[in-house]
matplotlib code that plots the C-alpha trace (Angstrom):
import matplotlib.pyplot as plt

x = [-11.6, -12.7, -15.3, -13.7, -15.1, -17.2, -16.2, -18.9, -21.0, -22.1, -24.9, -23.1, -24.2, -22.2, -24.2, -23.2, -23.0, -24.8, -26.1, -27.8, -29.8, -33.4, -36.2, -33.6, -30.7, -27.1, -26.4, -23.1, -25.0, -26.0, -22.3, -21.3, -24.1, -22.4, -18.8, -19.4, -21.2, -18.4, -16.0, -18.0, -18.5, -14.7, -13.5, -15.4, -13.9, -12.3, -8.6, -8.2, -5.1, -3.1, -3.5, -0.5, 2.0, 5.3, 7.0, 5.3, 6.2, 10.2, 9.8, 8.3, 11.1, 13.8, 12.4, 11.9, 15.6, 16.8, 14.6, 15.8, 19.3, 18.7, 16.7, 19.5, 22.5, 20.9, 19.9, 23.1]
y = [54.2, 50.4, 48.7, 47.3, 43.8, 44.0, 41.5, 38.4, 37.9, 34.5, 33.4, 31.0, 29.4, 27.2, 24.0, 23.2, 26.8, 28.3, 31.0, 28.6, 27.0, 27.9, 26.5, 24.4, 24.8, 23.9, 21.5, 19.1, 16.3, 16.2, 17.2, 14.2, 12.1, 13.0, 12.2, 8.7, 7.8, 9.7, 7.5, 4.2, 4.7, 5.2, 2.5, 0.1, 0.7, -1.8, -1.3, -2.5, -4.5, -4.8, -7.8, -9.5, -8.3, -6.9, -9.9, -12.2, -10.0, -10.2, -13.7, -14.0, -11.9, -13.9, -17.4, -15.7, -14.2, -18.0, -19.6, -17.3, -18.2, -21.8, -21.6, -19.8, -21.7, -25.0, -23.7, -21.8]
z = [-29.0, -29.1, -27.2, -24.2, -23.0, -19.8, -17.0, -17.1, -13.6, -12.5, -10.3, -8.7, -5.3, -3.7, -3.2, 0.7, 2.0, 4.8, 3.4, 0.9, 3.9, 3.3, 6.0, 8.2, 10.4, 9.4, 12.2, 13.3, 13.3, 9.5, 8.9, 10.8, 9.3, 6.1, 6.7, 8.1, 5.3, 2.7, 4.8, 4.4, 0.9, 0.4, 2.5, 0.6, -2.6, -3.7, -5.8, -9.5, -9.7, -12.4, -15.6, -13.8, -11.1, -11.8, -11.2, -13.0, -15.8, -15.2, -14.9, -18.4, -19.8, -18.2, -19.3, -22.9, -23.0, -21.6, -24.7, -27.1, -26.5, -26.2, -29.6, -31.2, -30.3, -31.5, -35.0, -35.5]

ax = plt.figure().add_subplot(projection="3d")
ax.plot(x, y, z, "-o")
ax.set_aspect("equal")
plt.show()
């Protein structure tokens, strides 16, 4: 009765594969090449830290509750 849809196809080759080899052999030691450099790379990141640490931060709130209170029961 209607038109139904027909499934999509996609060329899609995978970018590592072997099958997608063309003119050289897949061998270990470009493999291994490859995941001692991937591991280099991703040892030598370095972390962002946060603005200021954690406790830094409670310590501000503490010694801003403390002056707080101090203001408040001298100008009450």
């Amino acid at each position: 009765m209607f038109k139904q849809r027909k499934h999509k196809r996609f060329n899609y080759q995978p970018r590592f594969s072997k099958e997608n080899q063309t003119g050289s052999e897949f061998n270990e030691t470009s493999d291994k090449d490859f995941i001692s450099r991937w591991k280099e790379t991703r040892d030598g990141k370095r972390t962002v830290k946060g603005v200021l640490p954690v406790r830094t931060l409670i310590l501000a709130l503490v010694l801003l509750l403390i002056l707080m209170y101090v203001l408040e029961k001298k100008y009450m």
